[in-house]
C-alpha positions in Angstrom: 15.4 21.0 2.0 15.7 20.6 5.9 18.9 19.8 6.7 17.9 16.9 8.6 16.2 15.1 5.3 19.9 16.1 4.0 21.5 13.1 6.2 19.3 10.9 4.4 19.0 12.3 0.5 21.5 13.1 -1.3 22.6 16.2 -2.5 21.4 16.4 -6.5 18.6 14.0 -7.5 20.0 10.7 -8.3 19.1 6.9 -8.6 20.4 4.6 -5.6 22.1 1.9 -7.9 24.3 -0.7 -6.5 24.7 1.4 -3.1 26.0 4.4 -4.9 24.0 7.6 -5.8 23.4 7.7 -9.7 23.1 11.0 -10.8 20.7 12.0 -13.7 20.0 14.7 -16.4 16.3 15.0 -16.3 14.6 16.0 -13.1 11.3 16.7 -11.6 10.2 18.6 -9.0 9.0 17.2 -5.6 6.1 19.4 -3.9 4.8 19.7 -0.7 1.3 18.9 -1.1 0.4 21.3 2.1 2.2 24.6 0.7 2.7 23.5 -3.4 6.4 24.4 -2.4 9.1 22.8 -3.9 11.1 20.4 -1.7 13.5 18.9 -3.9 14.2 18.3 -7.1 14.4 14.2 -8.2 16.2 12.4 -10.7 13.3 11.2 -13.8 15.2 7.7 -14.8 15.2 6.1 -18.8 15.4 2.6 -20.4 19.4 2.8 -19.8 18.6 3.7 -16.3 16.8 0.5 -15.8 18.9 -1.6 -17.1 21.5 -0.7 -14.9 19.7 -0.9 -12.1 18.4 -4.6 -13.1 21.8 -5.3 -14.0 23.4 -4.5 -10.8 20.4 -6.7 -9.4 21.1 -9.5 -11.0 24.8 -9.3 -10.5 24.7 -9.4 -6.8 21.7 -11.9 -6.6 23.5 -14.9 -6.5 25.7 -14.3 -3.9 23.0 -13.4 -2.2 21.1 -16.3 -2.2 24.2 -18.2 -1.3 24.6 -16.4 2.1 22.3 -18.6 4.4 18.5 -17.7 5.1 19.1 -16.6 9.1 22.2 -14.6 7.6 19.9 -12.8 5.0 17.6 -12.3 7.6 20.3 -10.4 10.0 20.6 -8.0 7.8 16.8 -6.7 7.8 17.0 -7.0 11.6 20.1 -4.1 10.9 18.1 -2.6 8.3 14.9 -2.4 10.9 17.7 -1.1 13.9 18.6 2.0 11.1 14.9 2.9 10.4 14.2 2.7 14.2 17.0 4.9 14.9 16.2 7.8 12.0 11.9 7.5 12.8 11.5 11.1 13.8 13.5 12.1 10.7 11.7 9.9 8.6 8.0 10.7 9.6 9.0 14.3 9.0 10.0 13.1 5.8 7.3 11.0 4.8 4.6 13.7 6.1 6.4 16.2 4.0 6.1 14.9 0.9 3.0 13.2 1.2 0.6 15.3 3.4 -0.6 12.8 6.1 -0.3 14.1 9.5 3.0 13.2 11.6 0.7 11.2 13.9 0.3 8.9 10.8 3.8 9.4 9.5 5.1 8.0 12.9 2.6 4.7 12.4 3.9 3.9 9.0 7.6 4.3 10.1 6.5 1.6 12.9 4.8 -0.2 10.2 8.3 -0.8 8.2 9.8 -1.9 11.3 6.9 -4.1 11.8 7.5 -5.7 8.1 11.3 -5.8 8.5 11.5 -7.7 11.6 8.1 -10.3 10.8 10.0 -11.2 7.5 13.5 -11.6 9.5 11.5 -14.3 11.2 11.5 -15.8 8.8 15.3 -16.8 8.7 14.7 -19.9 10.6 11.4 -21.0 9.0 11.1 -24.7 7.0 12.0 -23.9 3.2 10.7 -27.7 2.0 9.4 -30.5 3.0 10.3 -34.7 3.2 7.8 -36.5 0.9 6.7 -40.2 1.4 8.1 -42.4 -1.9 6.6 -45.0 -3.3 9.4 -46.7 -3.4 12.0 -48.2 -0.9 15.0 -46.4 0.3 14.0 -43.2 -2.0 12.6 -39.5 -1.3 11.0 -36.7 -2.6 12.2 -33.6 -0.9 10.8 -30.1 -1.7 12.8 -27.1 -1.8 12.5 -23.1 -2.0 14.8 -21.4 -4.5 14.6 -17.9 -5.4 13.2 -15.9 -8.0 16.0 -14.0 -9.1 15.5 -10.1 -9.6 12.0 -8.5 -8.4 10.8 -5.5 -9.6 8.3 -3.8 -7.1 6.5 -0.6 -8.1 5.4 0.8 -5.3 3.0 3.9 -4.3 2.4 7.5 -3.3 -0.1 6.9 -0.3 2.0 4.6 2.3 5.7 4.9 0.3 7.4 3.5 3.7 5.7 0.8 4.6 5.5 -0.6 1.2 9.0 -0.3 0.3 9.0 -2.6 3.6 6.4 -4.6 2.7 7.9 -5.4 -0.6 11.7 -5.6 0.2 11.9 -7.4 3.6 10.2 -10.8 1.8 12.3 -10.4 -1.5 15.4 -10.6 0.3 14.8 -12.8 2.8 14.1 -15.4 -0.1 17.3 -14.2 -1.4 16.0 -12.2 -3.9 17.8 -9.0 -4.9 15.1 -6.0 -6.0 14.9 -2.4 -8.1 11.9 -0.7 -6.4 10.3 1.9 -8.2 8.8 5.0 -6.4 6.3 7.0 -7.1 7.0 10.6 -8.9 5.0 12.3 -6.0 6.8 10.2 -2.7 10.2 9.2 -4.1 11.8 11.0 -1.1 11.1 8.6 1.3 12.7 5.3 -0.8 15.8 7.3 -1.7 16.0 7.7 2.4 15.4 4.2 2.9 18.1 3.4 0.1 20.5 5.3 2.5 20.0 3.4 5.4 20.0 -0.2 3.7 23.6 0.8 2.8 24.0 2.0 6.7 23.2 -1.8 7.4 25.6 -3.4 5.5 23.1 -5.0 3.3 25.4 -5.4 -0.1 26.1 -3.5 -3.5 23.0 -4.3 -5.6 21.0 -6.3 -3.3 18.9 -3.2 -2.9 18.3 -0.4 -5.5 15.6 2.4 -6.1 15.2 3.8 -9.3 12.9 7.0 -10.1 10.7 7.9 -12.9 7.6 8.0 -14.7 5.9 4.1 -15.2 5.4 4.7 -18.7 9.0 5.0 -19.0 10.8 3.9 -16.0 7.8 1.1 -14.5 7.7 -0.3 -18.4 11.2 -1.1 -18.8 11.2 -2.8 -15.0 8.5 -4.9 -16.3 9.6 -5.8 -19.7 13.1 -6.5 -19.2 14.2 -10.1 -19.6 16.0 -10.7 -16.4 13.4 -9.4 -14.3 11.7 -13.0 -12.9 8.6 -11.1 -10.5 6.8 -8.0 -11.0 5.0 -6.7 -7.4 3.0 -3.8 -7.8 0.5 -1.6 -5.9 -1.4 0.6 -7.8 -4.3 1.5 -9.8 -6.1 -1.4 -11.8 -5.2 0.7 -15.3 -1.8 0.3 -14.6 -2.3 -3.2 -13.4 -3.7 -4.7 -16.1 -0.8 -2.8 -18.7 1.9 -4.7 -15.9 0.0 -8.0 -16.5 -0.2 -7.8 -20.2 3.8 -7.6 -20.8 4.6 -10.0 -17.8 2.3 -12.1 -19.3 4.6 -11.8 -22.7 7.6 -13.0 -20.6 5.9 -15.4 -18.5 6.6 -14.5 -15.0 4.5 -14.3 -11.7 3.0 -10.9 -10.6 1.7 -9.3 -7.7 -0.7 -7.1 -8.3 -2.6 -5.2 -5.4 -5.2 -2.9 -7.3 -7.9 -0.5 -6.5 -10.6 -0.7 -4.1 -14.0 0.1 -2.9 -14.8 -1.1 0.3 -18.3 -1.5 1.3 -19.0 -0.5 5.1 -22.4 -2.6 6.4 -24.2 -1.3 9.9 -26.7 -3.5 11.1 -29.3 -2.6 14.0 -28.0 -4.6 16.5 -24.3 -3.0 16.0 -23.0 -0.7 18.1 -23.8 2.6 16.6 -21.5 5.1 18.4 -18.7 2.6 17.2 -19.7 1.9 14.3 -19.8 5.4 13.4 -16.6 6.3 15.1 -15.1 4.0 12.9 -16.6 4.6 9.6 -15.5 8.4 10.1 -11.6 7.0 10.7 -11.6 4.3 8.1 -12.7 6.6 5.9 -10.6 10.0 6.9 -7.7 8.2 7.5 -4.5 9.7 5.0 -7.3 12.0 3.9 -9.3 9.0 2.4 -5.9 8.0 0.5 -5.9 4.3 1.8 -6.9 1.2 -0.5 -8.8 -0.2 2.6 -11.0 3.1 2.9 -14.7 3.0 3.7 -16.1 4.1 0.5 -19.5 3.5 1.0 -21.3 2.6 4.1 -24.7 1.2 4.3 -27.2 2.1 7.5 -30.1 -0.4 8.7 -33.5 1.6 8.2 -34.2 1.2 12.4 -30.9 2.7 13.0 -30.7 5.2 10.7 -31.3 8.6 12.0 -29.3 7.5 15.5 -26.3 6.1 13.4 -26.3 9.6 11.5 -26.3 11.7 14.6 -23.5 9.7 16.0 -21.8 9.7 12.5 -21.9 13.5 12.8 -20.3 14.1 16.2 -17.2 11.6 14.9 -17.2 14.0 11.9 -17.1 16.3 14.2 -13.9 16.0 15.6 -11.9 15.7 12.4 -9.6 18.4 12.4 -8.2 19.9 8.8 -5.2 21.7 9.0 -1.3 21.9 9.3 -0.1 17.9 8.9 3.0 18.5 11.1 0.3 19.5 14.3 -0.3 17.3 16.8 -3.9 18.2 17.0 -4.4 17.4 13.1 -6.1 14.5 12.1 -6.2 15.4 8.5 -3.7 16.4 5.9 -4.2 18.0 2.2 -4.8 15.5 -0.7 -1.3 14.2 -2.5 -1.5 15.9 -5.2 -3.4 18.8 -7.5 -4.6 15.6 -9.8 -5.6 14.2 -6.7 -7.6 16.8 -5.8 -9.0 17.6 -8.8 -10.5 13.8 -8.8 -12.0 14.2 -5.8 -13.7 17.8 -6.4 -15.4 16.4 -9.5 -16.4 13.6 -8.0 -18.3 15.5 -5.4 -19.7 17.6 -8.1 -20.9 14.7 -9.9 -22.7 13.2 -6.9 -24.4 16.4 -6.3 -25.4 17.2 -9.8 -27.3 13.1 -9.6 -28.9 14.1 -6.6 -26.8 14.0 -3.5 -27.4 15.4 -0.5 -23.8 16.9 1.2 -25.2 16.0 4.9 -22.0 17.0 6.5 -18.7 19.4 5.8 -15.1 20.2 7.2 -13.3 22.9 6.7 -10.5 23.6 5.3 -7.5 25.7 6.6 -7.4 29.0 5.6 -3.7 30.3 6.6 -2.0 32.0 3.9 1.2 29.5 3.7 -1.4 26.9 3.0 -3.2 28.6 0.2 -1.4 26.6 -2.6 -2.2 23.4 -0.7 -3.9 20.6 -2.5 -6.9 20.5 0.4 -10.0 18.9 -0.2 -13.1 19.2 2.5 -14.4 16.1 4.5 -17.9 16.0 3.7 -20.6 13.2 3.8 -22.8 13.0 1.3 -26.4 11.2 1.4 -29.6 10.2 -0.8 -27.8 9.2 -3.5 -29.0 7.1 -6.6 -28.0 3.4 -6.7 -26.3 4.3 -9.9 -24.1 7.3 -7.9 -20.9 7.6 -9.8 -19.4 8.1 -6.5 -20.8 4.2 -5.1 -19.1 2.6 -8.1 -15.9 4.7 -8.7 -12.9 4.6 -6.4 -13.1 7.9 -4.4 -9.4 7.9 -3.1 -10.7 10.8 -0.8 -12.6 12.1 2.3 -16.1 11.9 0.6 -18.4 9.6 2.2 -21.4 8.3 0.9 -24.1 6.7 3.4 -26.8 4.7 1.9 -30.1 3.5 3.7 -31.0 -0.4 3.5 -33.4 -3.0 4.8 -32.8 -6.6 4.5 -29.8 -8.6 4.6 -29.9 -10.1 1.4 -30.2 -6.6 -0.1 -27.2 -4.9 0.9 -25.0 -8.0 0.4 -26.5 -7.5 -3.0 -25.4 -4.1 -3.0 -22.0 -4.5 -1.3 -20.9 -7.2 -4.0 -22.2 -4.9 -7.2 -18.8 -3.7 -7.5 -15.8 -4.4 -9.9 -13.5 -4.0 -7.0 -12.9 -6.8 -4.2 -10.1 -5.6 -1.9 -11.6 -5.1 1.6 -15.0 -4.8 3.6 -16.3 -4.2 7.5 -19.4 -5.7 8.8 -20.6 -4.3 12.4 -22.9 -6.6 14.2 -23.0 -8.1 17.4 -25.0 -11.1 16.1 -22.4 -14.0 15.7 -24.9 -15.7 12.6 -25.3 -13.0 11.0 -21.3 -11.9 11.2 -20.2 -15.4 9.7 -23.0 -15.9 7.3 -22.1 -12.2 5.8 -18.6 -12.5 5.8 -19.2 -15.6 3.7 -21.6 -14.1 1.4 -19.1 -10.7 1.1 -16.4 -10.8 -2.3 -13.6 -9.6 -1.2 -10.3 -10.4 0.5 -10.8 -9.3 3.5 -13.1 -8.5 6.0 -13.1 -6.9 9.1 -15.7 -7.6 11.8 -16.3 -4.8 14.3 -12.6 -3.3 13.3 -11.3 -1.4 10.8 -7.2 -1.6 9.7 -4.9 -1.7 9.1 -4.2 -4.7 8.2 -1.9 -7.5 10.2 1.6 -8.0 9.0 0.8 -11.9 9.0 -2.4 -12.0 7.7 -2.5 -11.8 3.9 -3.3 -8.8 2.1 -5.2 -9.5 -1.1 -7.6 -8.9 -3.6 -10.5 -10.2 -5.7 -11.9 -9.3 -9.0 -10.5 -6.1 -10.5 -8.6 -5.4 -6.7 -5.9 -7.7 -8.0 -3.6 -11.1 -7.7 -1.4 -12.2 -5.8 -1.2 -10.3 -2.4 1.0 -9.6 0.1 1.7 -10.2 4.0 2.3 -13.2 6.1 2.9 -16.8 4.7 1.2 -16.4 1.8 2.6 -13.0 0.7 6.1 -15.0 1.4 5.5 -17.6 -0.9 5.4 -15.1 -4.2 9.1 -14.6 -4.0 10.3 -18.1 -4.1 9.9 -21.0 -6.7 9.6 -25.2 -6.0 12.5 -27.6 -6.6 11.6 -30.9 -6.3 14.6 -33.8 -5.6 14.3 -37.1 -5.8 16.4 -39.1 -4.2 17.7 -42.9 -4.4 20.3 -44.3 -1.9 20.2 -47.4 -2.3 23.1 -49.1 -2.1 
């Protein structure tokens, strides 16, 4: 391990529980999913683990709450000031153990800045309202309270900003948390554990505990004293995280998979359009929720769209994620490669076209990397495996349409509902389509990421709940409703 990540991890893998390093028996190994080199080994957490860490949680989370909200919010301003002053460590970090190049690393580590000091904001917001009464001399006032102890299971493709994302709402609510890492990017929370405890933020208001989620992410979910379960993830595990909240009756957040459906009409404009669907879909090597997974072409613009779709392809450059001419790292994982390689092989083998191809690197100290080729594939089916199934990866399928009506049709035959673009330049046609579009979001002559106060959620199988902005806030914290006589 560099000794720089050293100042931030600790030396034997461990849980961060109640600001102290918990070590454990059973470890796993962390790879670098460039080389296949081991980085570190990682602490692989049990039941009992949990239920320290949730017990710790819930220990500290009434003096928490007590502390006022603009004092709860100092300490993520700290917390954001520590993150700010480690960011070329942590990018390093971050691009280490999950592949995306340091360009990207270095966005995300703004990113959980970003979250921490939005959410701080929010130390001097209203928390309730004054309600007219129906009778004299009476009110109704609202309050926020808490939650209690949040669970947030958080993933392998942006393990930064959504520790961030999930953390700097929770405890500005006054809300203590267990977040739960991925097994392939637990680095990064482990790091971020250290420099909560760097910002004074107290014993058990923030712990990270790792492990499998059949083991680990189960016992979060079903113990008793956990009062919110937020999660990012896949929609299989999802649905298992609803099921046994739903036992216990508590809220979740669940932000699921997605396949985002990327519409170019004729009048759009094309070299943009094109730029863009190469980056929205390249991005973290196609490892975003957000991705373009499909785009559909006008007929009349076709062939010009593809030409200009080539020359952004173009310029994506494979190779070492630590260079600053890189623009594309290796795939997280060998699972996650695997995916992706039979998923190309399956839309060749129902007719596919692959139009376009990267390279990959071909240095020796790369040759256990888990690198997948950008490639664009075309004349596909409209059954394709590949325009129903979440990709997760730099494959891009382009699909020719003609009418308006047909490729909203096409863009809302999914089970997914998380984001889509539109590119136009007719104002009608942009509103009348985003209308017509199911899904969360949708971005009009932009791709993400998303804004920190917008809200960032799903429909259909992409999820409920959401996070970011007011919204996202309102998750963490329950109604109280007083009512009030003073009359004498």
């Amino acid at each position: 391990m560099s000794s720089d990540f050293k100042k931030l991890l600790p030396e034997n893998a461990a849980h961060f529980i109640n600001n102290a390093w918990v070590d454990c028996k059973t470890t796993d190994d962390v790879l670098n999913p460039a080389t296949g080199e081991i980085i570190a080994k990682v602490a692989m957490g049990s039941k009992a683990d949990a239920d320290k860490a949730i017990s710790a949680a819930k220990q500290a989370q009434k003096q928490w709450a007590a502390l006022p909200q603009p004092q709860r919010a100092d300490y993520l301003h700290a917390f954001a000031q520590q993150i700010e002053k480690h960011k070329k460590v942590l990018a390093k970090l971050l691009t280490t153990e999950q592949g995306k190049p340091l360009t990207e690393s270095i966005g995300e580590v703004d990113m959980a800045i970003t979250m921490l000091r939005y959410y701080a904001g929010f130390g001097l917001k209203r928390t309730g309202h004054v309600l007219a009464s129906n009778h004299p001399q009476q009110q109704a006032i609202t309050k926020e309270a808490p939650l209690g102890v949040v669970a947030a299971i958080i993933p392998w493709n942006f393990p930064l900003a959504i520790f961030a994302r999930k953390t700097a709402p929770a405890l500005v609510a006054g809300n203590t948390i267990v977040v739960k890492p991925s097994e392939n990017t637990p680095l990064c929370s482990l790091a971020l554990a250290t420099l909560s405890k760097a910002a004074g933020i107290p014993d058990g208001v923030i712990n990270v505990l790792c492990g499998e989620g059949s083991k680990v992410g189960d016992a979060l979910v079903k113990h008793p004293d956990v009062q919110l379960v937020t999660m990012t993830g896949s929609t299989r595990a999802g649905k298992i995280i609803a099921k046994n909240a739903a036992e216990k009756v508590i809220p979740v957040s669940l932000e699921l998979g997605g396949k985002a459906p990327f519409i170019v009409l004729a009048d759009a404009d094309i070299e943009k359009a094109a730029q863009d669907a190469i980056d929205a879909r390249m991005a973290n090597c196609g490892q975003v929720c957000i991705c373009n997974e499909r785009t559909y072409v006008q007929r009349d613009v076709y062939d010009t769209f593809m030409k200009a779709l080539k020359k952004a392809a173009d310029k994506v450059v494979v190779g070492d994620p630590m260079a600053s001419k890189t623009t594309m790292g290796p795939k997280v994982s060998a699972a996650e490669k695997s995916h992706v390689d039979e998923l190309l092989a399956k839309s060749q083998q129902e007719g596919g076209t692959i139009f376009w191809q990267g390279k990959v690197p071909d240095d020796a100290k790369f040759k256990g990397g888990n690198w997948v080729a950008p490639t664009i594939v075309t004349d596909l089916p409209a059954n394709a495996t590949i325009l129903k199934e979440e990709a997760f990866g730099p494959i891009l399928p382009v699909v020719v349409f003609d009418s308006i009506d047909e490729v909203i049709a096409l863009a809302n035959d999914c089970e997914y509902g998380l984001s889509s673009y539109l590119y136009t330049r007719d104002l009608q046609n942009a509103m009348q389509i985003s209308d017509a579009l199911e899904y969360g979001e949708v971005y009009i002559n932009r791709y993400g990421p998303e804004e920190v106060n917008g809200f960032h959620a799903g429909w259909k199988l992409s999820g409920i709940g959401g996070d970011d902005g007011e919204h996202g806030y309102q998750l963490y914290v329950k109604q109280k409703t007083v009512y009030l006589n003073y009359q004498s």
